[in-house]
KOLDRENLUM-383590 format. One record per residue (C-alpha): x negated, y negated, z; residue number from 0. Coordinates in Angstrom, 3 decimals. Layout:
# KOLDRENLUM-383590
+----------+----------+----------+---------+
|       xx |       yy |       zz | drentor |
+----------+----------+----------+---------+
|        X |        Y |        Z |     NUM |
...
+----------+----------+----------+---------+
# end
This chain:
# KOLDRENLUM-383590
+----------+----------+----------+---------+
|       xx |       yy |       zz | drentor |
+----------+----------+----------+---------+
|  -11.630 |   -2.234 |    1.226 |       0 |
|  -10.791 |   -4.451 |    4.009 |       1 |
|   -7.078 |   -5.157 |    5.009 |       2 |
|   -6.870 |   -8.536 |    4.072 |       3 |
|   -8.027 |   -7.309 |    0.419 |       4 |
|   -5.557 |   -4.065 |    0.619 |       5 |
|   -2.706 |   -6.585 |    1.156 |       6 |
|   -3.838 |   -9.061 |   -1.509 |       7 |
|   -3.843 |   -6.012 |   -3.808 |       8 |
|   -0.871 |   -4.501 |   -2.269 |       9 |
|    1.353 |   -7.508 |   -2.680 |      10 |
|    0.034 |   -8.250 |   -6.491 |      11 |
|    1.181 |   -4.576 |   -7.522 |      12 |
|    4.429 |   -4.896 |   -6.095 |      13 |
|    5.090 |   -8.036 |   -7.743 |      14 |
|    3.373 |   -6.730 |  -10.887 |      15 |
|    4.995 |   -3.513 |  -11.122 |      16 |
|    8.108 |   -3.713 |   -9.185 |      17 |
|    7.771 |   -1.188 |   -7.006 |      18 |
|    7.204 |   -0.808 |   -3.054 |      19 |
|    3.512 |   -0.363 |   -2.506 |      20 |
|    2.390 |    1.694 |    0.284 |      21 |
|   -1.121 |    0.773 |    2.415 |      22 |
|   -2.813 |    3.991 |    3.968 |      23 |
|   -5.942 |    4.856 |    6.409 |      24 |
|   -7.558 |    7.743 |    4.255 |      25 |
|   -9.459 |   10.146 |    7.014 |      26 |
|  -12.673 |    8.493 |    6.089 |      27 |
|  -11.065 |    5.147 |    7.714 |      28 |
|  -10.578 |    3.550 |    4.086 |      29 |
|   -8.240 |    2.024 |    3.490 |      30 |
|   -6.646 |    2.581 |    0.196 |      31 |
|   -3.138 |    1.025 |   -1.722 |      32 |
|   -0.628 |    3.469 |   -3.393 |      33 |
|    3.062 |    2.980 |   -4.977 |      34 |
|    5.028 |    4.717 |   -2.302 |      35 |
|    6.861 |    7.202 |   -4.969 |      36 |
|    3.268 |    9.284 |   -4.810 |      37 |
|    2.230 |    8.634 |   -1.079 |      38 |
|    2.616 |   12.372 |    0.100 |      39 |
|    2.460 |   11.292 |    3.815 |      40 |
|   -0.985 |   13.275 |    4.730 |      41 |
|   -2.425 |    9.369 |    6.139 |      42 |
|   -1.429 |    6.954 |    8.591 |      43 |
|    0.450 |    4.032 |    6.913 |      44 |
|   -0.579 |    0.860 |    7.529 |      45 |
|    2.145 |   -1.358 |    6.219 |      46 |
|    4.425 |   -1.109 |    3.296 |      47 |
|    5.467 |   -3.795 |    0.842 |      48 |
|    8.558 |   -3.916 |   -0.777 |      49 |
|    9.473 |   -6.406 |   -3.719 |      50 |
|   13.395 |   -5.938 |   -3.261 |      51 |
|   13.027 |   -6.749 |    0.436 |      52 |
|   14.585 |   -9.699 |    1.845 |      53 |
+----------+----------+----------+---------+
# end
């Protein structure tokens, strides 16, 4: 997935769902979009999008 989709993705969850959305680098280099209540922190974090944010 490239990061422009990741985002795209990212930022339709969190409106969707309500919930901050985590992006990650897997170790294959993927990258990969996650709700940040089950990111266990084993991958470097890209960005992180949060509805409630101002």
């Amino acid at each position: 997935m490239s990061l422009n989709d990741a985002q795209a993705f990212a930022f339709s969850l969190a409106a969707t769902l309500m919930v901050a959305i985590v992006i990650f680098r897997a170790g294959d280099g993927s990258l990969s979009v996650v709700p940040a209540a089950e990111f266990d922190h084993d991958a470097e974090i890209i960005a992180e999008i949060d509805p409630f944010a101002p």
